[in-house]
N, C-alpha and C positions, 0 to 999 in steps of 0.2 A: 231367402237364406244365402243364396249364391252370391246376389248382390252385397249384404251383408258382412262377407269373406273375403269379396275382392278390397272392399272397402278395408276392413281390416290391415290385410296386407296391405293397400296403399298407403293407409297411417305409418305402419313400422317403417317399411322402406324413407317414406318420408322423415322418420324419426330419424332414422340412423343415419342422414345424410347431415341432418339439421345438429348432427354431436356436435358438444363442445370437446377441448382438447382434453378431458378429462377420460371421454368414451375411447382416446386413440391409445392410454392409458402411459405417456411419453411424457414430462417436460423435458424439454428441448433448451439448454442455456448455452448461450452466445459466449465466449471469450475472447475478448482484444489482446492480445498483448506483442510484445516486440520476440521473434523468432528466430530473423536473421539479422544483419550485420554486427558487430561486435557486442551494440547492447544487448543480444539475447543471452549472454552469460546471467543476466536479473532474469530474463523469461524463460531459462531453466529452469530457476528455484519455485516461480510460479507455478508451471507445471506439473513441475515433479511434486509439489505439496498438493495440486487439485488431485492429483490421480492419485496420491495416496489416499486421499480422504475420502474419492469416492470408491475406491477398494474397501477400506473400513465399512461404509455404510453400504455395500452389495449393491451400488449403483442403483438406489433405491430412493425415493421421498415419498412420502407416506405412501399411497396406492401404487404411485407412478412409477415405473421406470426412469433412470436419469440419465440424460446425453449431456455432453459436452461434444461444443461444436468450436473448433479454436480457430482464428485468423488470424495472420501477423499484421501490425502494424508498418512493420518497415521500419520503426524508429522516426515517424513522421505524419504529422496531422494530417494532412490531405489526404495521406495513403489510408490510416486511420478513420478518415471519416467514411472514405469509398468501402471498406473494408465493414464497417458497421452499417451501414443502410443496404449493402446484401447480405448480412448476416440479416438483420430486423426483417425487410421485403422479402429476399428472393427465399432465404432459408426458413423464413419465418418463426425467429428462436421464439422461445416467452420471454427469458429475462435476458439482462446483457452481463456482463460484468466482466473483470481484468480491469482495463486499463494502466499502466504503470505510470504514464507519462501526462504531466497536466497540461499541456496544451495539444495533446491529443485529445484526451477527454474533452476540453474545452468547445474542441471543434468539431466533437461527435455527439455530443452529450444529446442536443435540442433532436436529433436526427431518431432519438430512440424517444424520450418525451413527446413528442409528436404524433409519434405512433400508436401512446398508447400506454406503453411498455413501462417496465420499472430496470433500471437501471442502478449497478452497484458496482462503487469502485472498489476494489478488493487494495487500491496504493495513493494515485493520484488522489489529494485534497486541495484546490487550488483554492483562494478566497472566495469569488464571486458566488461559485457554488455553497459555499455557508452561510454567506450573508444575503446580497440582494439578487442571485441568481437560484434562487433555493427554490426547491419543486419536491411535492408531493410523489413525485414516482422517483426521486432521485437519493439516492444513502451512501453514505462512504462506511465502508468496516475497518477502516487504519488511522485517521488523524487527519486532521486537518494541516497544511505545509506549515503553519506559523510557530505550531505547536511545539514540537520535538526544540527546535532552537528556544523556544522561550525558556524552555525547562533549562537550556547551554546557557541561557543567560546568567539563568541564575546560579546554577552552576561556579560560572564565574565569579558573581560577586561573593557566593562562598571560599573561593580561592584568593580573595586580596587584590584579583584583576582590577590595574584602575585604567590600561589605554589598552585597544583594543583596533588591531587590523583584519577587516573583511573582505575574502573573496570568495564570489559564488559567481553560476553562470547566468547569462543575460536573458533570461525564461521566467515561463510563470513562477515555474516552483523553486526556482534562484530565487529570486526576488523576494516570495515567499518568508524563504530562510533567512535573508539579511535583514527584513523586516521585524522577523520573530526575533531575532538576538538581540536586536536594538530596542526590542520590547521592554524587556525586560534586564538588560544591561544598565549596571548603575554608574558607569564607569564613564571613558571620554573613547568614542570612534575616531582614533586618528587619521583612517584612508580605509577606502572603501573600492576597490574592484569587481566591478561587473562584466565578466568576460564572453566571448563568442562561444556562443553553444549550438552544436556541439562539434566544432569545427578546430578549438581551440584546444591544443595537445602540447604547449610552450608556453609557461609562464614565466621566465627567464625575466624578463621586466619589468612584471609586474611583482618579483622577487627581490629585485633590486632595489622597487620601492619599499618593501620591510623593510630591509635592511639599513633605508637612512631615516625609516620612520623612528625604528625602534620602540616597538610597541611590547609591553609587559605579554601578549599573547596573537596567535593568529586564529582567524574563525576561518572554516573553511565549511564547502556542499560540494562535494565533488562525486557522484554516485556511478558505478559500472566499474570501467575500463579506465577513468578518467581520473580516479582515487587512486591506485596505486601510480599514474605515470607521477600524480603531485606530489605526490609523497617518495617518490625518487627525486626530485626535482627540488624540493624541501631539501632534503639531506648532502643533493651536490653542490648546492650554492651554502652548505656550509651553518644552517642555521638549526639542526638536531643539537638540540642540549643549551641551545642558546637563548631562545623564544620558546613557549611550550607552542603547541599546536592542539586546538580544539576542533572537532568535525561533527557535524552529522550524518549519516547518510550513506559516510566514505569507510569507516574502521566496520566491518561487518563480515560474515561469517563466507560471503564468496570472494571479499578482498585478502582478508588474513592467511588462508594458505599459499597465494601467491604471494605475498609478502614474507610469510614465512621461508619460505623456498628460496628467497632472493636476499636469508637471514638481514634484513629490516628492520633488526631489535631495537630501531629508537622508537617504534611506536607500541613496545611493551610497556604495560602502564599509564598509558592516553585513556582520557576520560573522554567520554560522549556520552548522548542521551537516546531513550527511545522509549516506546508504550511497552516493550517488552524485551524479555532476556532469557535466554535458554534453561536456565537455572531457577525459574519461577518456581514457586512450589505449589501445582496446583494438579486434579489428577489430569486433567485434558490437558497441560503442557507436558507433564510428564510423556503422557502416551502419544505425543505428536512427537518431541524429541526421539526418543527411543523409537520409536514406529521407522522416523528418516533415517538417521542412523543405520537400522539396522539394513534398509532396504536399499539406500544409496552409497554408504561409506562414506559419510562428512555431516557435520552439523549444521541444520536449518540456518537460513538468516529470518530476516523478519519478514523478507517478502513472503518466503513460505509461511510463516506464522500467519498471515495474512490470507493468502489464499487458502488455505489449510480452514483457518474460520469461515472463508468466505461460502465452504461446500454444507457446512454444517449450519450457518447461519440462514441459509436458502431452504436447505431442509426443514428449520425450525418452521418455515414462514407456509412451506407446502404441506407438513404435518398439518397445522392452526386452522386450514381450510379442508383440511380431508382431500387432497389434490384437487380441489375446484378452482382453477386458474383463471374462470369467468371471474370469482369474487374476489376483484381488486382491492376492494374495500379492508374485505379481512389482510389480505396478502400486506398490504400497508399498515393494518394495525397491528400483525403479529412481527414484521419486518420493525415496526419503531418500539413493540416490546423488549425484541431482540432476548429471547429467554432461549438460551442455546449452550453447550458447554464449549467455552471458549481459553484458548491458549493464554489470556490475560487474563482469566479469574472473572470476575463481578464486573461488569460495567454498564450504563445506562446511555440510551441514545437522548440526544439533546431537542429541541424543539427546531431545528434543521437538520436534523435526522444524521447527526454526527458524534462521536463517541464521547463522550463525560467521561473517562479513565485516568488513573495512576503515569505519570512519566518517571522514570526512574536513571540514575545515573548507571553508567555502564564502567567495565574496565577491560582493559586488554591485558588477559594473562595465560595462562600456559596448564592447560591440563595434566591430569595424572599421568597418560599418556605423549605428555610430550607436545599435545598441539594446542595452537593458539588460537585462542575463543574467548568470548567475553565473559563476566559474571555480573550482576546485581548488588550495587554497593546500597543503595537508597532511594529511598520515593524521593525526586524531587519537587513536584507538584499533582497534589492530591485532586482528586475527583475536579480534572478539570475540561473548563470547556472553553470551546475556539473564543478569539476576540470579534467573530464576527454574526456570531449567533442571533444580534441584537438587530443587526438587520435585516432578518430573516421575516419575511410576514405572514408564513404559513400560520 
């Protein structure tokens, strides 16, 4: 009998060593994102939408209690990559996700797939990842880069645009963008600038070639810090009201009170595109607006809309397994059901595990209040999906 009870307790003990992360009763999720130098003004909006959201949910997914573990970037893939393989190793998150910037994810991405891990961009969509770098443990919850400008394309040829100047910066997710315009642009690219990123704060020359192109419009991607110095720069050399100016990325909800402030009123009335707009009418965007609002004093951009889904869409995935974190399996088929209430309303993930949704055109206009935020003028491409899905071979 005695032997019988030692044995016993050596089972348990042994059991209890042998938990999975489910017994510690914790997921533990990784965030990348940029902190310090000047680009963390975007990795505020990130933040402050994760920690709303896991406020709402009482820092909870199904069973689990839920950590958020953040690292910065630095605004730089090396730093980036170093920054993700101690989070994965030494911290040993379960999931990863943030990322802002696409060649940071680029160079950190295999670092967490190797492990193991699933991985979720909450912003970065760079191509290779849609098409022929596409992985089973890997999801983006925002769009792929090509996308947002294709819907500007079109855009434009709704506008009569028939010559068209391009400048973005010399990076994946540049590249991306001038790519996506010209998608879908039916018109003529008369010049095209590819600039130093992110080093480059003087376009001064690259202005003076608009100006002997003369082109019916300007496309620009100018996202942070880098969006308002252009659109200062636009305005001194003389060309507000002369060329319209088209953007992605650059008119949004943490450039516009600065621009506000520095009364900038030629960009009231600029049209741009994006998967979503504050003004949606759905209840989960409602209550993500409002919720910011109330709790920060300013209006989301999209990156918050983003990470803001990204807490709730990780929960969907650990509700679907009952927090069983062993079963990857399910974690991946409830992560590519993606049945979660999301600040876009309805959308379906694709067969490379990237979003099927609505892009709609945007405006810059002037609240009841007096401040400048966008609205929702029109879907401009319905339920769609990346141009690079096809080479996806999952």
């Amino acid at each position: 009998m005695k032997k019988r009870i030692i044995g016993l307790v050596s089972a348990l003990a042994l059991a209890a060593t042998a938990a999975p992360a489910l017994a510690q009763g914790t997921i533990k999720i990784g965030v990348l994102m940029t902190l310090s130098t000047p680009a963390a003004i975007i990795g505020r909006d990130f933040k402050d939408a994760y920690d709303l959201a896991m406020d709402q949910i009482g820092h909870k997914m199904g069973p689990l209690k839920a950590e958020l573990v953040y690292a910065d970037d630095e605004f730089n893939p090396q730093k980036g990559k170093q920054k993700t393989e101690k989070l994965v190793k030494s911290d040993n998150v379960d999931i990863m996700t943030g990322y802002i910037w696409s060649h940071v994810l680029l160079a950190s991405v295999n670092t967490v797939t190797q492990a193991g891990k699933i991985i979720i961009s909450s912003n970065a969509g760079p191509s290779p990842m849609a098409g022929k770098r596409c992985h089973k443990n890997f999801f983006n919850i925002s769009w792929q880069n090509d996308q947002t400008p294709m819907a500007l394309g079109e855009v434009l040829n709704q506008k009569g645009v028939k010559s068209l100047y391009i400048m973005s910066p010399n990076y994946a997710a540049g590249k991306n963008m001038a790519a996506g315009v010209e998608r879908t642009f039916k018109g003529k690219v008369v010049g095209k600038d590819m600039t130093k990123w992110p080093a480059q704060i003087d376009w001064s020359a690259e202005l003076s070639k608009v100006k002997a192109a003369k082109p019916d419009a300007v496309f620009i991607f100018y996202p942070g810090k880098h969006g308002p110095a252009f659109l200062k720069q636009y305005a001194e050399a003389g060309l507000n009201g002369k060329i319209p100016l088209y953007s992605v990325y650059t008119l949004d909800a943490i450039a516009l009170p600065r621009l506000q402030k520095a009364n900038m009123t030629g960009v009231l009335g600029t049209q741009m595109t994006q998967f979503w707009v504050q003004d949606l009418d759905n209840p989960q965007n409602k209550k993500f607006v409002s919720s910011f609002r109330k709790k920060y004093g300013r209006y989301p951009s999209f990156y918050a809309a983003q990470a803001y889904d990204t807490i709730y869409y990780i929960k969907s995935a650990v509700e679907a397994v009952n927090g069983n974190l062993k079963d990857m399996d399910g974690l991946r088929a409830a992560l590519k059901k993606a049945d979660f209430p999301s600040v876009r309303g309805k959308f379906r993930m694709g067969n490379n595990n990237f979003p099927i949704q609505n892009f709609y055109s945007r405006e810059v206009v002037t609240d009841s209040d007096g401040n400048w935020t966008t609205s929702v003028r029109g879907v401009v491409l319905k339920d769609h999906q990346d141009p690079y899905a096809s080479q996806c071979k999952m």
